[in-house]
C-alpha positions in Angstrom: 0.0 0.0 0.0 1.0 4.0 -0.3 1.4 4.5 3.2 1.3 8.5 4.1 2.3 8.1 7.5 5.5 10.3 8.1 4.6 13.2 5.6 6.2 16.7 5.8 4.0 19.3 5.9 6.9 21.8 5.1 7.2 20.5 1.6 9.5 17.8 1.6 9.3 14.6 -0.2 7.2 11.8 1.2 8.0 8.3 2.1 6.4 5.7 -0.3 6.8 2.2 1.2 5.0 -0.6 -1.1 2.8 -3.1 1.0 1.2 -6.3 0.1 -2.1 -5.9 -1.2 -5.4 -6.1 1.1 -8.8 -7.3 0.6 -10.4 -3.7 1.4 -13.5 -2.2 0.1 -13.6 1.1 -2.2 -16.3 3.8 -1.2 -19.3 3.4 -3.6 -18.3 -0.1 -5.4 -19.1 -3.3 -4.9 -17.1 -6.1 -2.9 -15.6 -7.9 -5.3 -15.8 -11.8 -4.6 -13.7 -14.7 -6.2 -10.3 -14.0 -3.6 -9.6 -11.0 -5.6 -7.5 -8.3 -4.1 -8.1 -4.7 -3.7 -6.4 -1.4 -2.6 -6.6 0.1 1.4 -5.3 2.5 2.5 -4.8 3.3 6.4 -6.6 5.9 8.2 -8.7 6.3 4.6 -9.8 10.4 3.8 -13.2 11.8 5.1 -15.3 11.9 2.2 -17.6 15.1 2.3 -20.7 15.9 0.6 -19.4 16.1 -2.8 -17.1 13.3 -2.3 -14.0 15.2 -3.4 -12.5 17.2 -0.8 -10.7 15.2 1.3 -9.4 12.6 -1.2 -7.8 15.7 -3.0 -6.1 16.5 -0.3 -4.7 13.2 0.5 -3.3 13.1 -3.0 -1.7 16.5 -3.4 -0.4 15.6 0.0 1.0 12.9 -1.1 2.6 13.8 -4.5 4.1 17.6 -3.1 2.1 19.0 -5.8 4.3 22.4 -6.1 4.6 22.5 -2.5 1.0 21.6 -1.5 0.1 22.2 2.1 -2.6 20.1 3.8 -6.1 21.9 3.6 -5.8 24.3 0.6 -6.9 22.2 -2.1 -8.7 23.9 -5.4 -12.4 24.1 -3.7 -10.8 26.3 -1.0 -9.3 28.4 -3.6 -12.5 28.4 -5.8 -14.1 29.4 -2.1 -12.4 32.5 -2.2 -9.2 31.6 0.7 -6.3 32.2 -0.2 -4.4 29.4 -1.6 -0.9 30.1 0.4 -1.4 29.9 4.1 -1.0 33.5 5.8 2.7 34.8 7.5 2.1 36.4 10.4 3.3 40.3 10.0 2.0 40.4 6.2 -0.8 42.3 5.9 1.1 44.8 8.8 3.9 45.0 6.6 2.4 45.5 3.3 0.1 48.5 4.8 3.4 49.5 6.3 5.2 49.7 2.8 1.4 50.7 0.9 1.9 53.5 3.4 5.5 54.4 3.5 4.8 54.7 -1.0 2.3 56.8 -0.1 3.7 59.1 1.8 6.7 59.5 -0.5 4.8 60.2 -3.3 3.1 62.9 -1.7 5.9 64.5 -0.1 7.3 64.6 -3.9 5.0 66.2 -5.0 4.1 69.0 -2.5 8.1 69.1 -3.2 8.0 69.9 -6.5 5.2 72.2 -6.7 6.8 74.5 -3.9 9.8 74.2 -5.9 7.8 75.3 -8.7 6.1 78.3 -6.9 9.5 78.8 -5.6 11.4 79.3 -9.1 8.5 81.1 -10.4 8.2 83.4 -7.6 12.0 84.3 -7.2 11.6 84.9 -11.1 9.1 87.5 -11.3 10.3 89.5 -7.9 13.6 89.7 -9.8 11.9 91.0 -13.3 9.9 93.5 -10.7 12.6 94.6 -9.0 14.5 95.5 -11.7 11.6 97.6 -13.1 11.7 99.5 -10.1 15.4 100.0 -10.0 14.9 101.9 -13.1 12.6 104.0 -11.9 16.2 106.1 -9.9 18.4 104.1 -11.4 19.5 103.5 -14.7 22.5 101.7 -15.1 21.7 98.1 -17.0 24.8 96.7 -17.0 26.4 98.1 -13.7 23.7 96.2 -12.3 23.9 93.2 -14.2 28.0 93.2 -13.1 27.0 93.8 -9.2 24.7 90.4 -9.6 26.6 88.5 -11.2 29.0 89.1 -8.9 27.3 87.7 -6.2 27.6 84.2 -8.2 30.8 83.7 -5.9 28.4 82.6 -2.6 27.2 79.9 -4.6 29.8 77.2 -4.2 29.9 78.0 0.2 25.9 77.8 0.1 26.5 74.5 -1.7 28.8 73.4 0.8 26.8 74.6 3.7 24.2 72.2 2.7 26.3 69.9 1.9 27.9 69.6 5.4 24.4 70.3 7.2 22.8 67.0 4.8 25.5 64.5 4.4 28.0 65.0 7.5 31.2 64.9 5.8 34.0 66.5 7.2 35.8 67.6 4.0 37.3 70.9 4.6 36.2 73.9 1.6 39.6 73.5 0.0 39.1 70.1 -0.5 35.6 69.9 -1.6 36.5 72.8 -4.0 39.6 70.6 -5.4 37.3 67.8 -5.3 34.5 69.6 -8.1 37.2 71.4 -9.5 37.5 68.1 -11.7 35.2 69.3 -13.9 37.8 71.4 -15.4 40.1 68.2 -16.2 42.2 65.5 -14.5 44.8 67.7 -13.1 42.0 70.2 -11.5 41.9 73.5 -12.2 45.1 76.3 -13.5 45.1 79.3 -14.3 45.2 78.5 -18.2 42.4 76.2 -18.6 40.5 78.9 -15.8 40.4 81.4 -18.4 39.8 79.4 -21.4 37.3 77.8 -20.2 35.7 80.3 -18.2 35.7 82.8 -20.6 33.6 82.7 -23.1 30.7 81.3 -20.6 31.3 84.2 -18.4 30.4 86.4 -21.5 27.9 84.8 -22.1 26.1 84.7 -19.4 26.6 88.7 -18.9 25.2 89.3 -22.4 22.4 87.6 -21.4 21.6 89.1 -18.1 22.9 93.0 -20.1 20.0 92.3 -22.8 17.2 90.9 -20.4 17.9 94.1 -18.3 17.6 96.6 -21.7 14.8 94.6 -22.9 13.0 95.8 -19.5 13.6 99.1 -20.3 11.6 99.1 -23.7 8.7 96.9 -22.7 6.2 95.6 -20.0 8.1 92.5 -17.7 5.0 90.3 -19.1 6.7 90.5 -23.0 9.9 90.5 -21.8 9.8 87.1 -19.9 6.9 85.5 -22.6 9.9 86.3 -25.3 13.0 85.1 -23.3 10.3 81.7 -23.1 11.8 81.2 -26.6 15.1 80.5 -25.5 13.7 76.6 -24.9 13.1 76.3 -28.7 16.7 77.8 -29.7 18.1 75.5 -27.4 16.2 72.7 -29.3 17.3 74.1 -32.9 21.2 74.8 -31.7 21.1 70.8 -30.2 19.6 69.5 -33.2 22.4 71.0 -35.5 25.4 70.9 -33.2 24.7 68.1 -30.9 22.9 66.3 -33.3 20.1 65.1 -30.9 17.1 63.5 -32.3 14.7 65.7 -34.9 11.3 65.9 -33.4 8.7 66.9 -35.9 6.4 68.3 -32.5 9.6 70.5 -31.1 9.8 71.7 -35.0 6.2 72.7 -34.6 6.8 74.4 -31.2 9.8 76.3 -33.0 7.4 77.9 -35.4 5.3 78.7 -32.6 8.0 80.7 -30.9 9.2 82.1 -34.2 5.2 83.1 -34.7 4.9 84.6 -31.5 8.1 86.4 -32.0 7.0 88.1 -35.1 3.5 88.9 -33.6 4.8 90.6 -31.0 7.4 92.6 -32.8 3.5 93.9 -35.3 2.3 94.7 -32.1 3.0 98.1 -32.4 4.3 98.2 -36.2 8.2 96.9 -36.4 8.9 100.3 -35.4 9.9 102.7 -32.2 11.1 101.0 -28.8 9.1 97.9 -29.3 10.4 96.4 -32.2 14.3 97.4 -30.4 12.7 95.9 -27.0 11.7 92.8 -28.8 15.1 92.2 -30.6 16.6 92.7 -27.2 14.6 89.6 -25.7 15.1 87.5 -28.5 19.1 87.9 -28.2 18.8 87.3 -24.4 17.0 84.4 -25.0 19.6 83.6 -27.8 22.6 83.3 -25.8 21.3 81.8 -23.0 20.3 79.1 -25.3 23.7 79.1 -26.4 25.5 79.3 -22.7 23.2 76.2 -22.5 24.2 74.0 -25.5 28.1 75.4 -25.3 27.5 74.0 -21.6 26.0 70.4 -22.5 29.0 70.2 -25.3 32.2 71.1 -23.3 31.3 70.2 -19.7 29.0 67.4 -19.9 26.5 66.6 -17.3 28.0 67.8 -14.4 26.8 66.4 -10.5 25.5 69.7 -8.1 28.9 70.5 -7.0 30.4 70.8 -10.1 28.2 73.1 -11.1 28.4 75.2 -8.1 31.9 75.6 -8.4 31.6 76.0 -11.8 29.5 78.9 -11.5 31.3 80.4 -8.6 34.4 80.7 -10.4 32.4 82.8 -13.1 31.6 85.3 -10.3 35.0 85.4 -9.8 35.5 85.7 -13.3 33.1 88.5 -13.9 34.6 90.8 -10.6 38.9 90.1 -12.1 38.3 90.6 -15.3 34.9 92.4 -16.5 34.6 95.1 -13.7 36.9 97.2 -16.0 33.7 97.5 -18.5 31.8 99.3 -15.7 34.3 101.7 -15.5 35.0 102.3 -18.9 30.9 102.8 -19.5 31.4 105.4 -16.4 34.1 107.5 -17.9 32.4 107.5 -21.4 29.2 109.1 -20.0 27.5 106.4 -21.0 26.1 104.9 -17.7 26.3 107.7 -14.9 26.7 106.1 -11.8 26.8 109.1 -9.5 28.2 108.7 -6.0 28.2 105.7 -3.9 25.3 107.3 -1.2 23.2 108.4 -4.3 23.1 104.3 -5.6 19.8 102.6 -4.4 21.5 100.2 -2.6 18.5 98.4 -1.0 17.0 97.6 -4.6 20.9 96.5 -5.8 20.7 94.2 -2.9 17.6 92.8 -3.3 17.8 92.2 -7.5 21.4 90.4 -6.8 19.8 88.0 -3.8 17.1 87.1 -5.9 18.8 86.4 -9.1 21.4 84.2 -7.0 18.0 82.2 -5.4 16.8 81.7 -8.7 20.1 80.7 -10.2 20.2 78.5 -7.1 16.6 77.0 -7.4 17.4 76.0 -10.8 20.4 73.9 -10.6 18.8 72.3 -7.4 15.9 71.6 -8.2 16.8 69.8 -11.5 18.7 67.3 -8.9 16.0 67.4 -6.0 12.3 67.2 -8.5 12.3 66.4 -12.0 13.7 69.1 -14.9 10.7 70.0 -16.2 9.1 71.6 -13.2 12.3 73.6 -12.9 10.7 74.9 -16.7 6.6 74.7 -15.6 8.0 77.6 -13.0 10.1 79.5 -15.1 6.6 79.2 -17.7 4.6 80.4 -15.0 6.6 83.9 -14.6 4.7 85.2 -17.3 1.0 85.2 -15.9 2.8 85.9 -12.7 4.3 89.2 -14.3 1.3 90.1 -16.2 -0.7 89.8 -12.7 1.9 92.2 -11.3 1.7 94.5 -14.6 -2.2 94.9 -14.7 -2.7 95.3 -10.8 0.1 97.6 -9.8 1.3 99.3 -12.9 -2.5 99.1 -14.4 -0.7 97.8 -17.8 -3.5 97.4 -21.0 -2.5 94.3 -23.0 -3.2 94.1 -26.9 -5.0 91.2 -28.7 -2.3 90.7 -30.6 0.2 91.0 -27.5 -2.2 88.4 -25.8 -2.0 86.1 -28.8 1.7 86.2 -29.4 2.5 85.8 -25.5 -0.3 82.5 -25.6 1.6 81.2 -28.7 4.9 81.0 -27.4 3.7 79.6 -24.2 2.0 76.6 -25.6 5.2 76.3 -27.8 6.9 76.1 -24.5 4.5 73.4 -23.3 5.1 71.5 -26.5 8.3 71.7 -25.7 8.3 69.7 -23.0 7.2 66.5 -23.9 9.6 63.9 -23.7 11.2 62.2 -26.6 8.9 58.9 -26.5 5.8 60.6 -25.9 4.4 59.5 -29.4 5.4 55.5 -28.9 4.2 55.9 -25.0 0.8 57.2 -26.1 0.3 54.8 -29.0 1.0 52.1 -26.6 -1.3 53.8 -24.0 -3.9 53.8 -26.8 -3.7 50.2 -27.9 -3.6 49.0 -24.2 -7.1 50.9 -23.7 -7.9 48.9 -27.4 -6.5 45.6 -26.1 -8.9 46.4 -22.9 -12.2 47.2 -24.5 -11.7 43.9 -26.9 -11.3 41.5 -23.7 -14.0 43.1 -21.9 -15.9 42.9 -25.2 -15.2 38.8 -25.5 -15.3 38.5 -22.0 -18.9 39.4 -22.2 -19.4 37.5 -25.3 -18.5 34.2 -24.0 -20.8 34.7 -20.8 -23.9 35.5 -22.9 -23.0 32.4 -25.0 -22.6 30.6 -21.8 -25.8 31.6 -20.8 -27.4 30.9 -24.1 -26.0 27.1 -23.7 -26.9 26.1 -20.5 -30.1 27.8 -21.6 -30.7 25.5 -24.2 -30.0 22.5 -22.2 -32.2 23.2 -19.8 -34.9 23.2 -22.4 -33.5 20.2 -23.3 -32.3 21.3 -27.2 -29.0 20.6 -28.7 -27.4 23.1 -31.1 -25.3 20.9 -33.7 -22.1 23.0 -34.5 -22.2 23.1 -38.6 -19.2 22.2 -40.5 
């Protein structure tokens, strides 16, 4: 006989042991007569009502059907129980984990949208302010000089933070020698500080020296709708230099810009300060897409500290070699300074802190959230300007200035989508498809189901034809 005595319940094999046959009796047959033999076996299954349950047990039991344990056969499962018996701590620790996602996710998010009010925010004080310096002080590129100065605090205030988040007890020389890599293998000389410093360095004044001009012939809501462009020139400059992928939607968004550009420069009939104020944006927004790709094509992708460094040592940069432009613009008449207690100091202040927090919220938040909130704040300057512009300065926008600034915004948005958004949506599509046709047979076969055991029950037989 099979006996079963001396089963595992963990899983292990059984012991078979082979046992002369008995005269026993089989549940529902008839004793056979003549001396014949039959199978028993000891301490034989309850049956239950439908005769089943028990002897399936026995026999998965017995085999170690995929690790069977006693008491979960397949009417338990069709039942409802599980089909794996229960570790104690489970369910706690999958709430625990359900929870811990949870909360993750939402402290990401809240995250990045306070980054994104943050960004947006810091950007349209520093548009305002600037507006207001104007108003005593007129000087665009003495005070694009004294911010970008301040561009030196950036690498301590990384390193602050650094220390304060991580504990590590590098001293500031160190770290700086440490990011300084970015520059090359041997760190950073004098040499390779210039060269490669340079032309970034001018760069990035020209930009800030036009964005501040710009402000000077038009409303803060133009000027930061048309540096908004600057995303589709970086896409144009990649897609020729770098030669990243052509996207036929970032083409379209191009236009878009290149539209809204155009609109706003008919605004007021490609003549008098706005047609100048526009060209002004547009070259802002031109070399900072440049700074950017020149940026992505000699340095790489450089970690948080690299870049703090990086952009510390072009405030250093800007106050060695480019304060003599100040002073040239001084004794040429052409930007009069005045004296030192004439200068309104508390607006200089306050335009170079905010610049430096939004040239700060920008290169952390692109590690910290994801990039393209970093963009969805510096996007949502422009209402946040034109708010400003209609309530305190009570400005009157155009049609056409409405139009053009709507334009390049949704170009901006267009801009934005990732490079696999068409394969990713297709796929999202046919999955919804793939959905709707199961549901659809899935409710097929049940009504043919239906219509079958129907049928029997009226006792007709549908003949399948050939």
């Amino acid at each position: 006989m099979l006996s079963t005595e001396g089963v595992l319940e963990s899983g292990d094999q059984p012991c078979i042991q082979l046992e002369p046959l008995k005269s026993t009796h089989l549940p529902g047959k008839a004793t056979p007569t003549g001396g014949s033999r039959a199978v028993s076996v000891e301490n034989s299954p309850k049956v239950t009502a439908n005769g089943v349950h028990d002897i399936e047990d026995r026999i998965l039991r017995i085999t170690g059907y995929y690790g069977y344990n006693p008491g979960y056969s397949s009417h338990r499962r069709e039942d409802g129980s599980e089909s794996r018996p229960e570790t104690p701590g489970s369910d706690t620790s999958i709430e625990s984990q359900s929870y811990q996602t949870c909360g993750n996710t939402a402290l990401k998010v809240l995250g990045g949208l306070l980054m994104v009010l943050c960004v947006s925010s810091s950007w349209v004080g520093t548009t305002q302010v600037v507006k207001l310096t104007f108003q005593s002080f007129s000087c665009p590129f003495f005070i694009s000089w004294f911010s970008s100065n301040w561009n030196i605090f950036f690498f301590p205030i990384y390193y602050s933070g650094h220390v304060f988040t991580t504990g590590e007890k590098q001293t500031p020389i160190q770290k700086f020698r440490e990011c300084s890599k970015l520059f090359g293998e041997d760190g950073m000389t004098l040499k390779l500080f210039v060269k490669r410093t340079a032309p970034f360095s001018i760069l990035w004044t020209l930009t800030n020296y036009l964005y501040l001009l710009a402000l000077k012939k038009l409303t803060a809501t133009d000027v930061s709708a048309l540096y908004c462009c600057h995303k589709a020139f970086v896409f144009l400059l990649s897609w020729i230099v770098l030669k990243d992928r052509f996207m036929g939607v970032r083409i379209v968004a191009a236009i878009m810009a290149i539209t809204g550009i155009v609109m706003m420069a008919y605004a007021d009939g490609f003549h008098g300060d706005s047609f100048v104020g526009v060209a002004l944006a547009v070259g802002s927004a031109s070399t900072s897409a440049l700074y950017k790709v020149l940026f992505k094509m000699f340095l790489g992708s450089a970690n948080l500290g690299e870049v703090a460094h990086f952009i510390s040592t072009m405030g250093f940069f800007n106050l060695i070699f480019i304060s003599c432009v100040p002073l040239i613009l001084y004794f040429t008449r052409v930007e009069h300074l005045g004296s030192l207690s004439s200068l309104p100091w508390g607006y200089l202040f306050g335009l170079a802190g905010l610049w430096l927090v939004f040239n700060i919220l920008v290169h952390v938040g692109v590690v910290l959230t994801y990039p393209i909130l970093i963009s969805i704040g510096t996007l949502l300057s422009v209402p946040g300007n034109a708010a400003v512009d209609v309530l305190k300065h009570e400005v009157i926008f155009s049609v056409v200035r409405l139009a053009a600034t709507c334009i390049i915004c949704l170009g901006f948005l267009l801009l934005l989508l990732p490079e696999e958004w068409d394969s990713v949506t297709l796929r999202f599509l046919a999955n919804i498809a793939d959905k709707k046709s199961e549901e659809h047979g899935e409710e097929l076969t049940e009504s043919s189901g239906q219509t079958r055991s129907r049928s029997r029950a009226n006792g007709t037989v549908s003949i399948p034809l050939a």
